[in-house]
DONUVO-447288 format. One record per residue (C-alpha): residue number from 1; residue in three letters; chain; x, y, z. Coordinates in nm, 2 decimals, m for minus. Layout:
REM residues N
+-----+---------+--------+--------+--------+--------+
! num ! residuo ! cadena !     px !     py !     pz !
+-----+---------+--------+--------+--------+--------+
! NUM !     ALA !      A !      X !      Y !      Z !
...
+-----+---------+--------+--------+--------+--------+
//
This chain:
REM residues 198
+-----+---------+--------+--------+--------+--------+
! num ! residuo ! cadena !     px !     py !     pz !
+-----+---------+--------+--------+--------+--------+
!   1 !     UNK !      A !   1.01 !  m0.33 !   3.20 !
!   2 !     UNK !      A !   1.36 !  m0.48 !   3.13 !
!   3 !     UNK !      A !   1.54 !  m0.36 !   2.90 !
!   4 !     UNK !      A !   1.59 !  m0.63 !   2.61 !
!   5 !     UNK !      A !   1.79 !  m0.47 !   2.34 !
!   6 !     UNK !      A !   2.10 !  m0.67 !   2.45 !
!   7 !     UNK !      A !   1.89 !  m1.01 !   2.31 !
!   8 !     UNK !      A !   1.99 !  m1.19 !   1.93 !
!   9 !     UNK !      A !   1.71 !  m1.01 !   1.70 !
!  10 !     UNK !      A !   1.70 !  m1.14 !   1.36 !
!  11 !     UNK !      A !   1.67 !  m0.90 !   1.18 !
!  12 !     UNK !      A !   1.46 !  m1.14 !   0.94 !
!  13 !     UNK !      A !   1.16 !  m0.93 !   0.85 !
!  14 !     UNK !      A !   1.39 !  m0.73 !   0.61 !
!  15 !     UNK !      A !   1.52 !  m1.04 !   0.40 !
!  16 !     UNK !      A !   1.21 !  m1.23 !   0.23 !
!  17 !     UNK !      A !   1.43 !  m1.50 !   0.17 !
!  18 !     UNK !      A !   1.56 !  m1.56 !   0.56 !
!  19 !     UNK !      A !   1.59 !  m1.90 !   0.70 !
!  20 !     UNK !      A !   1.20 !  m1.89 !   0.87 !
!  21 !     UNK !      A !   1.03 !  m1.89 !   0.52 !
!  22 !     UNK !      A !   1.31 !  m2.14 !   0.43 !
!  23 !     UNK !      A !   1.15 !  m2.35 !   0.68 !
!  24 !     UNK !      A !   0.81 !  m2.33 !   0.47 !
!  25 !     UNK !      A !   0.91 !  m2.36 !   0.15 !
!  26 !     UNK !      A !   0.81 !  m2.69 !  m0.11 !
!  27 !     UNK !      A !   0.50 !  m2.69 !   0.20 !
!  28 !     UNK !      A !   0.29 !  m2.42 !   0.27 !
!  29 !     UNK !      A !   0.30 !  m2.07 !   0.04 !
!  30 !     UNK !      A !   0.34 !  m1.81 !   0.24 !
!  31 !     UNK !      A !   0.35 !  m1.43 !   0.16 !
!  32 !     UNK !      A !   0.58 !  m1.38 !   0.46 !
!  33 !     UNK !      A !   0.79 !  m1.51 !   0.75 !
!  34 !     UNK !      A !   0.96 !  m1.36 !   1.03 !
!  35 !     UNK !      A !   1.10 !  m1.44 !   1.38 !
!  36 !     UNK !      A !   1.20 !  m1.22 !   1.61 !
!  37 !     UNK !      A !   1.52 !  m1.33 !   1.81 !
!  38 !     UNK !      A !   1.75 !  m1.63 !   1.78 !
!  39 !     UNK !      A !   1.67 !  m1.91 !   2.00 !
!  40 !     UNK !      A !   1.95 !  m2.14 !   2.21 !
!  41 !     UNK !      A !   1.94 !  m2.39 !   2.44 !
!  42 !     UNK !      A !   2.00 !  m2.18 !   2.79 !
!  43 !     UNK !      A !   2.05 !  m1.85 !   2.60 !
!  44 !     UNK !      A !   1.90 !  m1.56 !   2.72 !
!  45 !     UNK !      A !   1.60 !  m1.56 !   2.49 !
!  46 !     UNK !      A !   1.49 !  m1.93 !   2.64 !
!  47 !     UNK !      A !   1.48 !  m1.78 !   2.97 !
!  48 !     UNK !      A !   1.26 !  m1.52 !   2.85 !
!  49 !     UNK !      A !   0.98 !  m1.74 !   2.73 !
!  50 !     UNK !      A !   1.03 !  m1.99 !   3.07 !
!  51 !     UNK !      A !   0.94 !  m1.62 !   3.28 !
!  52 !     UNK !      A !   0.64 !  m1.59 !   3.05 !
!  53 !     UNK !      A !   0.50 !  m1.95 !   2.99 !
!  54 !     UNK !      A !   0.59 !  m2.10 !   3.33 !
!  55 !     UNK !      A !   0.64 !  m1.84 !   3.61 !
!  56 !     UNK !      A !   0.29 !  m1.64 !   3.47 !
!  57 !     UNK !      A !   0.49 !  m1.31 !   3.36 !
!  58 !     UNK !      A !   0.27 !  m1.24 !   3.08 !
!  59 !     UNK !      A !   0.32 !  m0.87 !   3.04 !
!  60 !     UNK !      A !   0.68 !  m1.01 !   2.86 !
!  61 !     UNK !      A !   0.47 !  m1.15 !   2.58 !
!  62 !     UNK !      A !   0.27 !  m0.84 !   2.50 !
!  63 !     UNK !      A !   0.59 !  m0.63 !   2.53 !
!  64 !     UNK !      A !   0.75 !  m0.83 !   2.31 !
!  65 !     UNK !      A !   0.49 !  m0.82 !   2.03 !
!  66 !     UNK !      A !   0.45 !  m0.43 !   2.08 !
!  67 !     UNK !      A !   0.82 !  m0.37 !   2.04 !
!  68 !     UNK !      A !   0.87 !  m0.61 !   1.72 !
!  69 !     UNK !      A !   0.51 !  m0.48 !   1.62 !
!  70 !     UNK !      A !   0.67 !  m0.15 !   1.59 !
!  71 !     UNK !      A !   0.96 !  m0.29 !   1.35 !
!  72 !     UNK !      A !   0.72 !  m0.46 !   1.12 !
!  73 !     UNK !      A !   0.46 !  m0.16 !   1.07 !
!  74 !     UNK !      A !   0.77 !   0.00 !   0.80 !
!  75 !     UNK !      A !   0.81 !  m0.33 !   0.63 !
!  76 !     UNK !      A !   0.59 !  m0.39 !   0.26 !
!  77 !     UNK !      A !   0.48 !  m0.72 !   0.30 !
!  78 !     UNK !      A !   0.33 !  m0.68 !   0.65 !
!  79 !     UNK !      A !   0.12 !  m0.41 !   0.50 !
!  80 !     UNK !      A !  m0.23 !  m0.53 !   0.43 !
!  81 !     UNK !      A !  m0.23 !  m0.86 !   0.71 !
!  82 !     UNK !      A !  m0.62 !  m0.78 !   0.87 !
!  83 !     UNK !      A !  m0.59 !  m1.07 !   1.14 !
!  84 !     UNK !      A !  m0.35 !  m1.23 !   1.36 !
!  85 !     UNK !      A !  m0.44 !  m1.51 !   1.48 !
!  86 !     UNK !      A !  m0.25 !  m1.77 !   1.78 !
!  87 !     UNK !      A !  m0.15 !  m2.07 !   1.74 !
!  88 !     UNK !      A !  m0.44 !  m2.25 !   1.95 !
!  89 !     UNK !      A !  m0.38 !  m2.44 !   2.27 !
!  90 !     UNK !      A !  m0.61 !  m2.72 !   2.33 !
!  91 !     UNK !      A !  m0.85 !  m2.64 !   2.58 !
!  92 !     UNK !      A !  m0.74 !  m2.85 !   2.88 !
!  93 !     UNK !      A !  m0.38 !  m2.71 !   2.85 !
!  94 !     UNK !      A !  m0.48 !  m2.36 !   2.83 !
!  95 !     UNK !      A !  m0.71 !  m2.40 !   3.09 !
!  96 !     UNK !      A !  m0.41 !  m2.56 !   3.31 !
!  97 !     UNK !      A !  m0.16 !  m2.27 !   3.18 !
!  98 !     UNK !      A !  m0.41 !  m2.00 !   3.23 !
!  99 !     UNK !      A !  m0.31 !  m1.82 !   2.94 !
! 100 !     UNK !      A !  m0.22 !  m1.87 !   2.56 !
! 101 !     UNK !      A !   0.18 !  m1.72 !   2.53 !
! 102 !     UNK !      A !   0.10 !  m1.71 !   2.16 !
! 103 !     UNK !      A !  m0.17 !  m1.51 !   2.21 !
! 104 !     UNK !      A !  m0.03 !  m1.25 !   2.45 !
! 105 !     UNK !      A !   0.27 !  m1.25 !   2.16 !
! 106 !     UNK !      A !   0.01 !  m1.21 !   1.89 !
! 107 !     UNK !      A !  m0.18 !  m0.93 !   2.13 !
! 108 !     UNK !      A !   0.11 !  m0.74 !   2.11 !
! 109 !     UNK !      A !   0.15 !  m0.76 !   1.78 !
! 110 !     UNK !      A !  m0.19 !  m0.65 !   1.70 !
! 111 !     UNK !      A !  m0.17 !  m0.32 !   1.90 !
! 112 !     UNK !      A !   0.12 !  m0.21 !   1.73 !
! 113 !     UNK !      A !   0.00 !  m0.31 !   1.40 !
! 114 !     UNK !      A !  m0.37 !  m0.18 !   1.52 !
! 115 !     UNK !      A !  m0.49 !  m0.50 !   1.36 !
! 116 !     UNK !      A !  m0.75 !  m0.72 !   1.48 !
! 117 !     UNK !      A !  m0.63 !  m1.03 !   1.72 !
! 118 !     UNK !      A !  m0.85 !  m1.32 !   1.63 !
! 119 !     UNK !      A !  m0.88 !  m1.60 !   1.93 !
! 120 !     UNK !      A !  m1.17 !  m1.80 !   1.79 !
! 121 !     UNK !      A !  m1.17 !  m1.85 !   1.42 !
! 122 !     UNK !      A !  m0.94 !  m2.16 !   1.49 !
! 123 !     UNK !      A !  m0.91 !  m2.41 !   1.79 !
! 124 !     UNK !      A !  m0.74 !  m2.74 !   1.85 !
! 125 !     UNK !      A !  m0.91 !  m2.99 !   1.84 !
! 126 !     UNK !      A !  m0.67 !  m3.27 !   1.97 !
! 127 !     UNK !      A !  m0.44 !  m3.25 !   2.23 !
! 128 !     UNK !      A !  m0.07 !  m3.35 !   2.16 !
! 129 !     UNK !      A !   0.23 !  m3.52 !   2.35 !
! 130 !     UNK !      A !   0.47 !  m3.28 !   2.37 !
! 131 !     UNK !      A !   0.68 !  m3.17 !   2.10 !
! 132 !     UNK !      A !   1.00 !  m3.12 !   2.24 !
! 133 !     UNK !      A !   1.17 !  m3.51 !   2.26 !
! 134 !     UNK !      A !   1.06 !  m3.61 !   1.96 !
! 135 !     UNK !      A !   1.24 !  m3.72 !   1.60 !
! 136 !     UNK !      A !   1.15 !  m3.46 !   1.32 !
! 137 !     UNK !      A !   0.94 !  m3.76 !   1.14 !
! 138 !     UNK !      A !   0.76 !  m3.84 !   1.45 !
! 139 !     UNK !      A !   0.66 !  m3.44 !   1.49 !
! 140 !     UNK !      A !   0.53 !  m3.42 !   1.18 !
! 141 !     UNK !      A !   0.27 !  m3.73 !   1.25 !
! 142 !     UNK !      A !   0.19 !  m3.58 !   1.53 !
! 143 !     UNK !      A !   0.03 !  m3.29 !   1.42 !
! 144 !     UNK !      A !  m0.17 !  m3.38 !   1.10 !
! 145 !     UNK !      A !  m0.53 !  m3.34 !   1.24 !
! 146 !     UNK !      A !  m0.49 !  m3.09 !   1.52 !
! 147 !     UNK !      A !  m0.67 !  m2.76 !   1.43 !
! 148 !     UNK !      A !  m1.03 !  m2.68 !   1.30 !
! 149 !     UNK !      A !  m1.14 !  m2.33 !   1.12 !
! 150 !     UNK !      A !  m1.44 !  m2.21 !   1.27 !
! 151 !     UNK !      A !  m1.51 !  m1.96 !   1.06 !
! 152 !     UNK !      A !  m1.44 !  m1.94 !   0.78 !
! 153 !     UNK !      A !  m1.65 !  m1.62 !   0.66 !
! 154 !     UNK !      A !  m1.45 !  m1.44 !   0.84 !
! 155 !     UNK !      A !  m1.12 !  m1.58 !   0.72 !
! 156 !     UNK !      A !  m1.22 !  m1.61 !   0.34 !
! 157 !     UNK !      A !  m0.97 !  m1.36 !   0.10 !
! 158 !     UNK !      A !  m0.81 !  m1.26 !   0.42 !
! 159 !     UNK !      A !  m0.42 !  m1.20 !   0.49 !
! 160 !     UNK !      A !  m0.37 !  m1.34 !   0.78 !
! 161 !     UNK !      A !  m0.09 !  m1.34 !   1.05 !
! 162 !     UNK !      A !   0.01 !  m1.69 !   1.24 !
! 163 !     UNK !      A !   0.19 !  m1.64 !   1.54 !
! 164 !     UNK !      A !   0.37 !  m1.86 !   1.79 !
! 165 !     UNK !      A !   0.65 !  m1.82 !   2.05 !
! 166 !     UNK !      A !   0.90 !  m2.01 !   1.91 !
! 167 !     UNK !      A !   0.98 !  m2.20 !   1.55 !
! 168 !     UNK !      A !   1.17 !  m2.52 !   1.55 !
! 169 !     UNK !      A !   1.09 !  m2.76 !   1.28 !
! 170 !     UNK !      A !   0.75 !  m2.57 !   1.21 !
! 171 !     UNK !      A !   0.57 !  m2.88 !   1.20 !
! 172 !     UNK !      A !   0.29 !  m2.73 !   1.47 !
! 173 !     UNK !      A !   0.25 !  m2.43 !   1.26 !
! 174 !     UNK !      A !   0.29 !  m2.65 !   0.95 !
! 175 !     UNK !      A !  m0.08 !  m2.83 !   1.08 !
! 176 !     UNK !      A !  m0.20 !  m2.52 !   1.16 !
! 177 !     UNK !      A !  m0.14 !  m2.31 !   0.81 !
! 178 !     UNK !      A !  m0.23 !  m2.65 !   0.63 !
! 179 !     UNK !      A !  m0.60 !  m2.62 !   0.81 !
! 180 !     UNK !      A !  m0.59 !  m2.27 !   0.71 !
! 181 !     UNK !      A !  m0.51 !  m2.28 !   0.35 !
! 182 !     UNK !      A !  m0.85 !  m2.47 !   0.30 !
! 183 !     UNK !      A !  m1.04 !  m2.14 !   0.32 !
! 184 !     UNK !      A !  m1.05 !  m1.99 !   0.00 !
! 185 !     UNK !      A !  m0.84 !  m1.69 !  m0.14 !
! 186 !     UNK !      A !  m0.67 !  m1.65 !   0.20 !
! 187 !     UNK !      A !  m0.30 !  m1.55 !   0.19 !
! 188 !     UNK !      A !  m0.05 !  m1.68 !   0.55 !
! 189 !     UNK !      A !   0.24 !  m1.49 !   0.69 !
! 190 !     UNK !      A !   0.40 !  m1.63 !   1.02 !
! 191 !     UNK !      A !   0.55 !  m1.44 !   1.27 !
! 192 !     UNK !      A !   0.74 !  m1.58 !   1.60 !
! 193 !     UNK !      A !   0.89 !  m1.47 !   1.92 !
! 194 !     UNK !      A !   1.18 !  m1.67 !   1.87 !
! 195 !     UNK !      A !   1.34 !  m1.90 !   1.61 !
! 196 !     UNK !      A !   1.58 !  m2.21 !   1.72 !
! 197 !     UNK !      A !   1.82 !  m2.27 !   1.41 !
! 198 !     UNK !      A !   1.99 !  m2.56 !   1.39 !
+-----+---------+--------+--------+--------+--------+
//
């Protein structure tokens, strides 16, 4: 495997306060937030996740997630998270892409962390436009109704772990955490491959 050290790391899992959780806060309460890299427009990290999501190298994800896996296992407030679960791709796009790049993030993740990876206690339900082109306020409408618990047993007084690869405006894991935070007594963190500041 490449060698990735020479890639902008964060560094964000040590600083509660870091600009991630910033993205969350007045909206969702989270216990946590973390990214792993910096994310730019044709930087080195972009070209990381284009290998993965659309040349099929899906070992990169799972290496990824082991490695920051690894730098979260020290930290407190990563401590007692019993799930991670992916944020969901609908159906017809997973089907197309073969293969979830949250999910292969999130797998990593959870054998580093020897935590459970949890595909199936949420889906999407509706299939969006992509997110990339659009106004922040036209993002946000966007994703009101996407996801669905399924169960939410299994969830209930949880702490669990939301993963994607990368945050922008956080308005897809926004939808996702505000589906979640209908189960009671569960406590979110959110973890991400990458992180695109602005």
């Amino acid at each position: 495997t490449k060698c990735y050290s020479h890639l902008p790391e964060t560094g964000f899992h040590k600083h509660p306060d870091n600009p991630v959780s910033k993205v969350f806060w007045g909206r969702v309460p989270l216990e946590s937030a973390t990214s792993f890299f910096f994310y730019k427009k044709g930087g080195s990290v972009q070209q990381l996740i284009h290998e993965m999501k659309y040349r099929g190298h899906k070992e990169i994800g799972v290496y990824l997630g082991e490695v920051y896996g690894a730098q979260l296992r020290g930290e407190d407030h990563f401590r007692d998270i019993k799930l991670i679960i992916p944020i969901p791709l609908h159906p017809k796009k997973q089907k197309k892409r073969g293969f979830n790049q949250a999910a292969l993030f999130g797998r990593g993740l959870a054998n580093s962390l020897n935590i459970e990876l949890d595909t199936k206690s949420v889906v999407r339900v509706v299939e969006t436009s992509t997110q990339t082109k659009k106004s922040r306020y036209k993002r946000w409408e966007n994703v009101s109704e996407i996801f669905q618990v399924k169960d939410e047993e299994k969830l209930r007084g949880q702490h669990v772990l939301l993963v994607d690869d990368v945050i922008t405006t956080g308005a897809t894991m926004e939808a996702c955490l505000q589906t979640l935070m209908k189960v009671p007594e569960i406590k979110l963190s959110v973890a991400s491959i990458a992180f695109a500041h602005h």
